[in-house]
ZADREN-575238 format. One record per residue: x, y, z of N, C-alpha, C in turn. Coordinates in steps of 0.02 Angstrom, whole numbers, plus 32768, in hexadecimal, padded with zeros to 4 digits. Each point is the difference from the previous one (the first is absolute). Layout:
N
XYZXYZXYZ;...
END
This chain:
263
EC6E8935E606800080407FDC803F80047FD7;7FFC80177FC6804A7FF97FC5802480538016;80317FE07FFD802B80467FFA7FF5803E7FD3;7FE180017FC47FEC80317FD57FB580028028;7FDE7FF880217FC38010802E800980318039;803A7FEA80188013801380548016803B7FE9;802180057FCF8028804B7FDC7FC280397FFD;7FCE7FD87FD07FD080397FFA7FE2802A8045;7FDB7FC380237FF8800A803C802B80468029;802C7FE87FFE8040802A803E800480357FD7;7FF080017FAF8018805C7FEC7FCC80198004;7FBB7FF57FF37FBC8012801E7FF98016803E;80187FDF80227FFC80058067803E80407FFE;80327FFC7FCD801D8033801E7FF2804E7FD9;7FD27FFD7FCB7FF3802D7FEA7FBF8013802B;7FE07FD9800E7FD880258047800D80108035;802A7FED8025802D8014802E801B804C7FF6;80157FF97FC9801C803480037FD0803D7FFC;7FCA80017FC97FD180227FF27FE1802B8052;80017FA780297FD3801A8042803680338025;80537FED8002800D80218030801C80567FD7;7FE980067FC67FF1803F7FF87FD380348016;7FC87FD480117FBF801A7FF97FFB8012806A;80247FD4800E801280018051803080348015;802E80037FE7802D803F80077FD6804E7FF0;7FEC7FF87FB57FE580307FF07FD5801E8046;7FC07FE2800C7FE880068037801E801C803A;802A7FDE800B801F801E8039802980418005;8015800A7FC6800E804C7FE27FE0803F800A;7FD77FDE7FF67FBC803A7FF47FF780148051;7FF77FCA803980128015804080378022803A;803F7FE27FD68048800D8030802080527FD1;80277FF280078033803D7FE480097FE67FBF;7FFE802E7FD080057FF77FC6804D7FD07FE6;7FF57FCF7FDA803E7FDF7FED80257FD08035;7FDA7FFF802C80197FE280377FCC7FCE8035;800D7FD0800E7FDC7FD3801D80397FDA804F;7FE78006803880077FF98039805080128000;8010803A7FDE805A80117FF880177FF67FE1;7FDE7FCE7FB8801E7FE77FD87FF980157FC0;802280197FDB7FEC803B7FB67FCA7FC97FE3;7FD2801D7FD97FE87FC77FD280077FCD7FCD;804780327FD780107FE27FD3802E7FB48025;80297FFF8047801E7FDB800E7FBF7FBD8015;7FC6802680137FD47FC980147FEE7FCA7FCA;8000801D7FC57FDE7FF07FC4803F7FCE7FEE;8044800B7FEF80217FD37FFE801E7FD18031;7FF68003802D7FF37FE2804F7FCA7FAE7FDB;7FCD800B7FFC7FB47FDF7FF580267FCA7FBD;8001803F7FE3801D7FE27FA480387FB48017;802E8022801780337FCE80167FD67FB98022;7FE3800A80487FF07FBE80107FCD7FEA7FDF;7FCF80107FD47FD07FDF7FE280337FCE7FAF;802A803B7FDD80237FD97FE0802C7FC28009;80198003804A80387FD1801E7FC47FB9800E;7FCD802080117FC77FB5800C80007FEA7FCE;7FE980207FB780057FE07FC480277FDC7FD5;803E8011801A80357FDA7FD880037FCF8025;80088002804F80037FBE802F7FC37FC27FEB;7FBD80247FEA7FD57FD27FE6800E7FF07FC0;8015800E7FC580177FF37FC780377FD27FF2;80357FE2804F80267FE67FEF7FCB7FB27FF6;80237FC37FCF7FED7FCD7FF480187FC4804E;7FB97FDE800980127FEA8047802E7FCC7FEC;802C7FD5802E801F7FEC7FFE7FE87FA97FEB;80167FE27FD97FCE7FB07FF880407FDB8003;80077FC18008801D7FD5801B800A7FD57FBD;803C7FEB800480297FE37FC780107FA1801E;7FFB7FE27FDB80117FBF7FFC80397FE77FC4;80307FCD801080287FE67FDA803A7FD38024;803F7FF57FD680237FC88016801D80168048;7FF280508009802D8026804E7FD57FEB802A;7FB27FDF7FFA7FD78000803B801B7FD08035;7FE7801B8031800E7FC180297FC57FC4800B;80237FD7800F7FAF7FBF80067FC78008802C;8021802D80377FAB801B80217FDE80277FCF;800C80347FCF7FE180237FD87FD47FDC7FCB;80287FEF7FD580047FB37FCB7FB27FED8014;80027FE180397FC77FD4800B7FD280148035;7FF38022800F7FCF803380317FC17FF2800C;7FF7801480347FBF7FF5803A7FC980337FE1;7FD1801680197FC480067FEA7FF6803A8050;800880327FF47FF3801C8044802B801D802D;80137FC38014804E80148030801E7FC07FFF;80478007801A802B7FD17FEA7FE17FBD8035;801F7FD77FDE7FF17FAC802280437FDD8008;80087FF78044802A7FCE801C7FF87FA98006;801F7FEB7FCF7FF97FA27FFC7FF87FEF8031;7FC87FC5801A7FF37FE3803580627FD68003;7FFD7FE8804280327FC57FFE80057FC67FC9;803E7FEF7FDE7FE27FB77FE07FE680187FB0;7FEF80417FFF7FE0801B7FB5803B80107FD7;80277FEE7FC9801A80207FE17FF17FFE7FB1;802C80347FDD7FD6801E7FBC80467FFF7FD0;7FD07FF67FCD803580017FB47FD780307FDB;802E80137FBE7FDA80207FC5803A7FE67FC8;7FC57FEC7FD1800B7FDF7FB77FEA80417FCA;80437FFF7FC07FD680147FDC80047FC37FCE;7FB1800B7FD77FF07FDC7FD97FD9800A7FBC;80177FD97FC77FD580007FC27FD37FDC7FF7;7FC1800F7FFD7FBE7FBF7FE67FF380037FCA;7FE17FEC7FDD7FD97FC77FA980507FF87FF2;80227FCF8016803E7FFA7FE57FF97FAF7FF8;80037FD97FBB80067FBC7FE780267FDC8013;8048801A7FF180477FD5800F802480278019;80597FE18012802D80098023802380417FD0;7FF67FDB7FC1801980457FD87FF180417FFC;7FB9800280187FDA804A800C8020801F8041;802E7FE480217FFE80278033805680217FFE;801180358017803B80307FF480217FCF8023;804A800E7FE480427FD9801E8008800E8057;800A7FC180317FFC7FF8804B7FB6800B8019;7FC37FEE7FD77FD08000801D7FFE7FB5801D;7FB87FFB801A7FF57FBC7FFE7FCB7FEF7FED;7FF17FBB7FDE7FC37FFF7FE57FD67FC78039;7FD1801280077FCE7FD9801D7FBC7FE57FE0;7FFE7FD57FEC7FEC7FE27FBF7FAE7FE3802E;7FC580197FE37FC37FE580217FC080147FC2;800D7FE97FD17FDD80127FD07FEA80387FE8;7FAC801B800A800780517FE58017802C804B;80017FD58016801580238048805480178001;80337FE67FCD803A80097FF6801D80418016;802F800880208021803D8003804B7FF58000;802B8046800480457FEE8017800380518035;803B7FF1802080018023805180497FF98004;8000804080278051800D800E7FF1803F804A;80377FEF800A8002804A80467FF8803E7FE3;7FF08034802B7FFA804E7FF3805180017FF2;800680467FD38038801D7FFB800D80358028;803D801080028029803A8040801980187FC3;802A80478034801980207FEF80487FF77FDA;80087FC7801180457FD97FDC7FF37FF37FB6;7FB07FFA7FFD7FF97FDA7FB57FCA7FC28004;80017FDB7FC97FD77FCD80017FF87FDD8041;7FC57FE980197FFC7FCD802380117FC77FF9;80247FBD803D80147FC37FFA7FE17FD98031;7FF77FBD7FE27FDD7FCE802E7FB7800E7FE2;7FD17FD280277FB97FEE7FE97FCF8030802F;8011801E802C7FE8802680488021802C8019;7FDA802F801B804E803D80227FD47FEE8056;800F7FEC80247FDE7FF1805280098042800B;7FB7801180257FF08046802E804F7FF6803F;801E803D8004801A8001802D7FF3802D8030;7FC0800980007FE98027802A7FC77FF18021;7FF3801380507FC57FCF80307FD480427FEE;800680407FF47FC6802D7FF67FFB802C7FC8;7FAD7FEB7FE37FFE802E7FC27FEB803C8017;802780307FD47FD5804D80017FBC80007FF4;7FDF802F7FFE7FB880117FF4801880217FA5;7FC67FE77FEE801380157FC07FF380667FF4;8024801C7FDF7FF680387FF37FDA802B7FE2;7FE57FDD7FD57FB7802F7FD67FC07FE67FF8;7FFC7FDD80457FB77FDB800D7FF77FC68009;7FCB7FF080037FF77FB480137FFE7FF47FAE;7FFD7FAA80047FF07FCD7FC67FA880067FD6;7FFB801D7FCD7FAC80027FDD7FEB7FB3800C;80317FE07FF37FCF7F8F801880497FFD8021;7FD17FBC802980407FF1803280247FE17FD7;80387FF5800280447FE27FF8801480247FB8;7FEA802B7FE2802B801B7FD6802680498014;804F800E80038001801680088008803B7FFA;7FFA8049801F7FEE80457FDF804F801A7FE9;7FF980437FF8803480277FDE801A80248047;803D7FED7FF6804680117FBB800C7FBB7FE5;80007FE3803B80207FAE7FF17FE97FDA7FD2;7FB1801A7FFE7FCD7FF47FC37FED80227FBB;803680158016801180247FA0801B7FE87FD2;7FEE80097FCE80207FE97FB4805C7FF38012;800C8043800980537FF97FF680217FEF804C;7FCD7FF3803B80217FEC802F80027FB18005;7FE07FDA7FCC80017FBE7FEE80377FF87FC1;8004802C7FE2801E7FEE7FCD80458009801E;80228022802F80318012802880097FBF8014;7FE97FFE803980037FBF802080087FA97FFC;7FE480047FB580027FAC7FCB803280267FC7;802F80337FFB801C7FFA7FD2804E7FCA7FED;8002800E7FBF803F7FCC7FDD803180177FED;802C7FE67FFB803E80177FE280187FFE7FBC;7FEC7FC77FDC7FEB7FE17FBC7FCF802F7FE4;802380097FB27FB780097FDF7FD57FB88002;7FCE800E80007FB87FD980147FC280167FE5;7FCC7FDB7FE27FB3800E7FD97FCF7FCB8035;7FE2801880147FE47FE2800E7FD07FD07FE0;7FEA7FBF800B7FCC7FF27FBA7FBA801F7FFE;7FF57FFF7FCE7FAC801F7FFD7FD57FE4802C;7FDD804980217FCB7FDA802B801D7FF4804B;80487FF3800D802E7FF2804D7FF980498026;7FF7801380427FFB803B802280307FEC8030;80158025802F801D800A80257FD780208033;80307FF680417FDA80088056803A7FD7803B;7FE68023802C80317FEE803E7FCE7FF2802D;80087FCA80227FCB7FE6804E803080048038;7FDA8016803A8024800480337FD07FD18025;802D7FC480327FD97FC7801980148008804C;7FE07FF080367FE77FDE80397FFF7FDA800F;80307FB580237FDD7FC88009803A7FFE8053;7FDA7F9B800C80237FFA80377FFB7FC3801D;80357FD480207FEF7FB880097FC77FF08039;7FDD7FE07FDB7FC47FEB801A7FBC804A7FD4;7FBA7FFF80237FBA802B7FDF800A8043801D;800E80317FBE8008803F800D7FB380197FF0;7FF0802B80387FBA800880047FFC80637FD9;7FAC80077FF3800380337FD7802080318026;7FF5800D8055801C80418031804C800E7FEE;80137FB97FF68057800B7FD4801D801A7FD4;7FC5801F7FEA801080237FB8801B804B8003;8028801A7FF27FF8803D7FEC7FC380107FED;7FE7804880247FC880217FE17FEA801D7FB4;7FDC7FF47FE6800B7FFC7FB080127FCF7FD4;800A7FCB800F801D7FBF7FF47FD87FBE7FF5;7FF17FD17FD67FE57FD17FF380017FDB8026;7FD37FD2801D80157FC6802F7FEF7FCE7FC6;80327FC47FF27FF97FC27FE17FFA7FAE8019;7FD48006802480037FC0802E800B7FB57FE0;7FF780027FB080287FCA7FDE80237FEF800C;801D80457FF180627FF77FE5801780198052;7FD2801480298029800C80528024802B800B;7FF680427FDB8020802E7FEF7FD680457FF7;801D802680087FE0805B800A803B801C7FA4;7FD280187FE4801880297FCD7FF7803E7FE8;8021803C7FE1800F80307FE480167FF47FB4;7FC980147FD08016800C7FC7800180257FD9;804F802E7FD5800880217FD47FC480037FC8;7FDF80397FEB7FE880057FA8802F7FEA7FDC;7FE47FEA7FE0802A7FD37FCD800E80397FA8;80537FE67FF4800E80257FB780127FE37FD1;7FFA80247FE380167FCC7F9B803580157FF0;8039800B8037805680147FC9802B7FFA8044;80327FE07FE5803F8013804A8018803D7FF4;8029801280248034803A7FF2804A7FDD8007;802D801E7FED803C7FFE800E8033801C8048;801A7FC78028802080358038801D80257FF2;802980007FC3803080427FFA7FEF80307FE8;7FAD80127FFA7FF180257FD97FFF802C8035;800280587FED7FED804380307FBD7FF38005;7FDF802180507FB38006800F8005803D7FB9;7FC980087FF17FBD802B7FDF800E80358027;800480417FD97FF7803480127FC1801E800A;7FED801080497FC1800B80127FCD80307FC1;7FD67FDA7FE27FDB802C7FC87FE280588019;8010801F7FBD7FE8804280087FB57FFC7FF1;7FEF804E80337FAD7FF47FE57FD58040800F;7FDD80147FE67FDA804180097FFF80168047;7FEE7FDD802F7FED801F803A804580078013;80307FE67FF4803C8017801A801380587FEF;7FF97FFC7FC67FFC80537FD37FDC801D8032;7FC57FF97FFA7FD2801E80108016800E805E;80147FD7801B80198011804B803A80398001;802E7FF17FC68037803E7FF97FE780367FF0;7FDD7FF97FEB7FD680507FD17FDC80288034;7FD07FD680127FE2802980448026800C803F;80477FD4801A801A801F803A8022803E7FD8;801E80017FD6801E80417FC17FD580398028;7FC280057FEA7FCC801280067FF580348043;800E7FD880257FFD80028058804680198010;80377FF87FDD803C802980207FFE80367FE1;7FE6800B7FC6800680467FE87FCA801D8013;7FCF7FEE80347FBC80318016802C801B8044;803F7FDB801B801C800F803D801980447FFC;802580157FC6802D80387FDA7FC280377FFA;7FC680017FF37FDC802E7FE8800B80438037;7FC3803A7FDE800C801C803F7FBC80237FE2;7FDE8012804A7FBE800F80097FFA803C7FE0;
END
């Protein structure tokens, strides 16, 4: 349900609400002592009602809380389970690469990558970046025996993985450069998070949500893939403005000034 939905909703519900507990008092008026309901003047009842029906509405109007990904995550987050978190068998341990594919040559790939040269299969790969800045080395190793459960659902196909971590700018975070850099036409970007282990890692080994690759002997997680790096030193994006946001201020507005009224 979108936030400019839930708004309508909640000022509807509370304009009936309110309507009803007019129509309830009233009633009861007509039976008790005039202006007064079980001791209580009417007019105080009426803003009594007003108050907690408005206080529900703004509490429903706030925007729920969604979960953010980037270079602060930690590697249980990063690379997440499907459900609830998963603890590595013994003997299992995990890396995450980021990487560029349709890449030709060594030259296509940003300064301290590495190129891994296999025809159209070509890519170049480097570790996730931190909070320090660019990533170094060819791999960043899981240092961690348990992934979280991922936060906003399971995986739509197995092994790709969902959002935050699976967002545009939580990839672009994560594979960013320090260098200006173009990517070549047609090159995307993506981060895999891998599974393996000496000797046959079987599918139960997998993190839930997770590819089993019995080729390559390995369990995988992979980023959507993008067409631009970012820069580490660049500031995050200021969270975009947007109607339903208005529209949530306007109607709690709405709801604190129905608190003030008076019957």
């Amino acid at each position: 349900m979108t936030e400019l939905w839930r708004c309508r909703v909640g000022f509807h519900a509370y304009i009936c609400l309110h309507y009803f507990c007019d129509l309830f008092l009233d009633h009861h008026n007509d039976k008790h002592t005039p202006h007064e309901y079980h001791g209580i003047s009417y007019r105080t009842s009426i803003i009594m009602f007003r108050l907690v029906f408005a206080l529900l509405f703004i509490l429903g109007s706030f925007p729920r809380a969604h979960s953010s990904c980037s270079r602060s995550s930690s590697q249980a987050d990063i690379c997440c389970a499907d459900g609830a978190s998963h603890t590595f068998r013994p003997g299992v341990g995990g890396s995450v690469i980021c990487r560029i594919t349709q890449i030709t040559s060594a030259s296509a790939c940003p300064p301290g990558w590495k190129f891994n040269e296999d025809g159209e299969k070509s890519t170049c790969q480097r570790a996730l970046s931190t909070e320090d800045g660019e990533g170094s080395g060819y791999s960043t190793t899981l240092n961690v025996s348990t992934l979280n459960a991922c936060p906003n659902g399971n995986r739509a196909n197995v092994g790709l993985l969902p959002s935050p971590c699976g967002d545009y700018g939580a990839v672009a975070s994560l594979c960013c450069v320090d260098p200006d850099f173009e990517l070549p036409a047609g090159a995307s970007v993506d981060f895999i998070c891998k599974a393996k282990k000496v000797g046959i890692i079987s599918e139960a080994e997998c993190p839930s949500g997770w590819y089993h690759q019995p080729t390559h002997n390995q369990c995988i997680s992979i980023a959507p893939k993008i067409n631009s790096l970012s820069h580490c030193s660049a500031p995050p994006p200021p969270p975009p403005s947007s109607s339903s946001s208005i529209a949530r201020n306007f109607f709690a507005l709405v709801a604190i000034l129905a608190i003030m009224q008076v019957a």
